[in-house]
C-alpha positions in Angstrom: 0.0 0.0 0.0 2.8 2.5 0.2 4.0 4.3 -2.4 7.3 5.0 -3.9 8.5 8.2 -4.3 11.6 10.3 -5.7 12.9 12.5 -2.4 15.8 15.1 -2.6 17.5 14.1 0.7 21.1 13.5 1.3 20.6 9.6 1.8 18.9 9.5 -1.8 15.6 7.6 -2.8 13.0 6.2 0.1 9.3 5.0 0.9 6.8 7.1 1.4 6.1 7.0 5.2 3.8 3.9 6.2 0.9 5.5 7.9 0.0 3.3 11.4 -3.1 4.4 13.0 -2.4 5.6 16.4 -4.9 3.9 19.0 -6.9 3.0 15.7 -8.4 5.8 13.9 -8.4 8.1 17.3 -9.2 11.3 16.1 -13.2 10.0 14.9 -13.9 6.9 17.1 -13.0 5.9 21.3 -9.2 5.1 21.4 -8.8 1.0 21.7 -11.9 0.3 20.6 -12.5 -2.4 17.8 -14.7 0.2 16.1 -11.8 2.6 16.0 -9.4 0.0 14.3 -12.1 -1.1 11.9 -12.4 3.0 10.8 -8.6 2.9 10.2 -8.7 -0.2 8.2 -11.2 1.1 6.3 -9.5 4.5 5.8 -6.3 2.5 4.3 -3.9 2.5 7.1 -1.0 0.6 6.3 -0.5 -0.8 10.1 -2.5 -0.3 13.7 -1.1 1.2 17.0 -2.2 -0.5 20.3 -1.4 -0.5 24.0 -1.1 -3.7 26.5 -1.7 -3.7 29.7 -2.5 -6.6 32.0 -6.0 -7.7 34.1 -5.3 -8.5 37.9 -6.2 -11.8 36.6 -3.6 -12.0 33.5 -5.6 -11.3 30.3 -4.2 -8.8 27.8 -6.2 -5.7 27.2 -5.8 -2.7 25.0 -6.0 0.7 27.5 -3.4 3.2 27.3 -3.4 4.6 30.7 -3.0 3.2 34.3 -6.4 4.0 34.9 -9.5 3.9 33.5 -11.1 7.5 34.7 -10.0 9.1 31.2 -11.2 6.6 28.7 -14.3 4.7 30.5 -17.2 5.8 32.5 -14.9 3.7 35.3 -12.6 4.3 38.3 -9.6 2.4 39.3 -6.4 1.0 38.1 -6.4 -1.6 35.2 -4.3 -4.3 36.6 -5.9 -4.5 40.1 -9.2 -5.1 38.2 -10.0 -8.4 36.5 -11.2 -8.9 33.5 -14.9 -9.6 34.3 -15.0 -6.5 36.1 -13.1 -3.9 34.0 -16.0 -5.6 30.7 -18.8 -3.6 33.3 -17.6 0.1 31.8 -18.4 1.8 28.8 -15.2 3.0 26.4 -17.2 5.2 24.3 -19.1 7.9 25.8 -16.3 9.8 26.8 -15.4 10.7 22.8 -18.7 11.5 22.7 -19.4 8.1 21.1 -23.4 7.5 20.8 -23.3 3.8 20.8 -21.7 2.5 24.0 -17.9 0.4 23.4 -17.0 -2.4 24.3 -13.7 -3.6 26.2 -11.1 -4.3 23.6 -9.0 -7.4 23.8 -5.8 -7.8 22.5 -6.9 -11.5 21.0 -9.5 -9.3 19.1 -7.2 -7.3 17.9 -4.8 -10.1 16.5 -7.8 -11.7 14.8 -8.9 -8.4 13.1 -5.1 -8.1 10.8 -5.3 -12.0 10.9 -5.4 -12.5 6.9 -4.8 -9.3 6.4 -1.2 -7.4 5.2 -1.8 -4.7 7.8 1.1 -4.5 10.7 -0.1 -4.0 14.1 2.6 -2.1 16.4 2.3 -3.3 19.8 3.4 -1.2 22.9 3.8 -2.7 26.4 3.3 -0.1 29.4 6.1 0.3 31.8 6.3 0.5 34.5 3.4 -1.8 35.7 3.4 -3.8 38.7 3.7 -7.0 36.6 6.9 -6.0 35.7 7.7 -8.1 32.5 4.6 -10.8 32.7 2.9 -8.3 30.0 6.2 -9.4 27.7 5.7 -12.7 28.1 2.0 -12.7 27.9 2.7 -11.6 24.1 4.8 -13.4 23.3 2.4 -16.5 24.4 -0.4 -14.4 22.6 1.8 -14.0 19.3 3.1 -17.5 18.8 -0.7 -18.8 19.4 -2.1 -16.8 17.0 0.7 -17.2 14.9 1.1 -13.8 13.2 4.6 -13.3 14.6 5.6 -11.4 10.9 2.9 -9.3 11.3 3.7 -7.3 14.3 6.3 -4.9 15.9 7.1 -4.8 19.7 7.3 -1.5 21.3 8.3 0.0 24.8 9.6 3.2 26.0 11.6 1.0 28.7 14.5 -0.8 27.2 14.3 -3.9 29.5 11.3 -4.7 28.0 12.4 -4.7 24.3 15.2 -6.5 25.4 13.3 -9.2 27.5 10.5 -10.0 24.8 13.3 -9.9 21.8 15.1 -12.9 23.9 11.8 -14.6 24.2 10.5 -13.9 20.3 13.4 -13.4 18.5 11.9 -13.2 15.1 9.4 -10.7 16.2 10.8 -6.5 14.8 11.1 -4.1 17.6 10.7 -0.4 18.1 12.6 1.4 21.2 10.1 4.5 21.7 12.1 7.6 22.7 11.0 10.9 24.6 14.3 12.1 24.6 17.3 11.4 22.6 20.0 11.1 25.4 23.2 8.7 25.0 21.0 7.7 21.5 21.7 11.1 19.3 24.2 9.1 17.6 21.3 6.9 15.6 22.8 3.9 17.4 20.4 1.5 19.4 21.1 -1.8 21.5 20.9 -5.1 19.8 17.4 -6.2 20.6 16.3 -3.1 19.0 15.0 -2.6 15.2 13.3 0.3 14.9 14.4 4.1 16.4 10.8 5.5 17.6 11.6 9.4 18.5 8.1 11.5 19.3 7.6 14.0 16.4 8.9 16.9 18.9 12.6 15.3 18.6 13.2 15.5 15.0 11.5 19.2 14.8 15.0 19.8 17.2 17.1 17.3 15.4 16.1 16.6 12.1 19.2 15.0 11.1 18.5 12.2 13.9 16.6 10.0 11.0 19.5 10.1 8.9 21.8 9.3 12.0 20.0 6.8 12.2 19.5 5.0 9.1 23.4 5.2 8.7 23.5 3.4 11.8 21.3 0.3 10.7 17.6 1.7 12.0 14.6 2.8 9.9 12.3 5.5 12.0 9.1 5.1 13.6 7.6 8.5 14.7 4.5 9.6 17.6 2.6 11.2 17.0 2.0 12.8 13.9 -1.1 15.2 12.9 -0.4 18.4 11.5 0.5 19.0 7.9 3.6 20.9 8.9 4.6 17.5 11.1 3.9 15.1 8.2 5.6 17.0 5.6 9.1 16.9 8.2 8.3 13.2 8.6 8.0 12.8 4.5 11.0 14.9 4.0 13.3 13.2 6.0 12.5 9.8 4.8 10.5 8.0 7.7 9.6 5.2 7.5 6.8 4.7 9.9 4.1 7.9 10.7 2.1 7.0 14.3 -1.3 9.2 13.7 -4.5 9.9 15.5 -5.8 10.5 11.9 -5.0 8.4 9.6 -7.2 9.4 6.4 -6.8 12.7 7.0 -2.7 12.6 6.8 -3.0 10.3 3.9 -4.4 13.5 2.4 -1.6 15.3 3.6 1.1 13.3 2.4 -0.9 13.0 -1.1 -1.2 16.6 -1.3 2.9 16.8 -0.4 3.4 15.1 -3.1 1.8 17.7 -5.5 3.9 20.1 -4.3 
């Protein structure tokens, strides 16, 4: 689905950024719910976004924060809750949603891009007081369902890509970064693929994504939205664009290309 372009950038030809829908098509439907991933299917996004996090009793579910006050009609903290009770609240009606949303499941997930060619980028919260149970859990999850080419591991902790990567070796990772630290070089650990700066680094340090790519990493960038961020992103040859959006920034990148 992605198109090759032409680019005038010192490291020559590259891909038009992949666009992954961040939380599923976020902007128009509840984050991490299955209506939200179906929008962005249907909208053309090349791969999905999701967040982990574990039940009290050990099932996977996909909710971004510790807590369920900002994205349920809920209190408390996900993985002191079991699954039976956290499938009481309603996901929806705090987007404004008018049909009330359901739970999502990571299985669910993993059974929508089943047959499909769509990636699904899968990030594991950290820190949690599971530690690295949500890692294996995955991994479990993954080899089950057997779509292991199919997806991307992702964590802002390091341990974490490193624990999964020895436990699913053939599974791609992404080390997410918030800040560039010890890492402005372009260089990552071992067990990492994929360089995964937030949007606001490169608009600081463009020439990280090059950095990078010279070191033996493609880029996968959070999150992107505006037409000025997408137009950095195309320019500098990344390879995977996180958005909230994701028809709307396929417009932007198409109309980029015009230009």
């Amino acid at each position: 689905m992605t198109q090759i372009v032409a680019q005038t950038v010192s490291f020559g030809v590259v891909q038009q950024p992949a666009i992954v829908a961040h939380r599923g098509a976020s902007t128009d439907r509840p984050e991490h719910t299955i209506g939200a991933y179906e929008l962005a299917l249907k909208e053309g996004a090349d791969g999905l976004e999701c967040d982990i996090r574990l039940t009290r009793d050990g099932e996977i579910v996909c909710v971004h924060d510790r807590t369920l006050l900002r994205t349920s009609n809920g209190r408390g903290t996900v993985s002191a809750l079991t699954l039976e009770e956290l499938r009481k609240f309603d996901y929806g009606s705090w987007h404004g949603y008018r049909e009330p949303a359901e739970l999502l499941l990571l299985d669910q997930l993993l059974e929508l891009v089943k047959g499909t060619d769509v990636q699904l980028f899968v990030e594991t919260k950290h820190p949690v007081r599971y530690r690295n149970e949500v890692e294996r859990k995955l991994a479990e999850a993954l080899k089950r369902h057997g779509l292991a080419s199919q997806i991307v591991m992702m964590s802002f902790s390091a341990t974490a890509v490193k624990v999964f990567r020895e436990q699913v070796p053939d599974v791609r990772t992404v080390l997410l970064l918030d800040r560039l630290g010890r890492l402005r070089s372009g260089a990552l650990p071992s067990f990492a693929d994929y360089t995964g700066p937030g949007v606001h680094l490169l608009r600081n340090d463009p020439g990280y994504v090059d950095r990078a790519r010279r070191a033996g990493h493609e880029t996968y960038v959070w999150t992107v939205d505006t037409a000025e961020d997408v137009a950095l992103c195309r320019d500098l040859g990344v390879r995977y664009l996180a958005t909230n959006a994701p028809a709307n920034t396929r417009r932007l990148l198409t109309a980029n290309l015009a230009t």
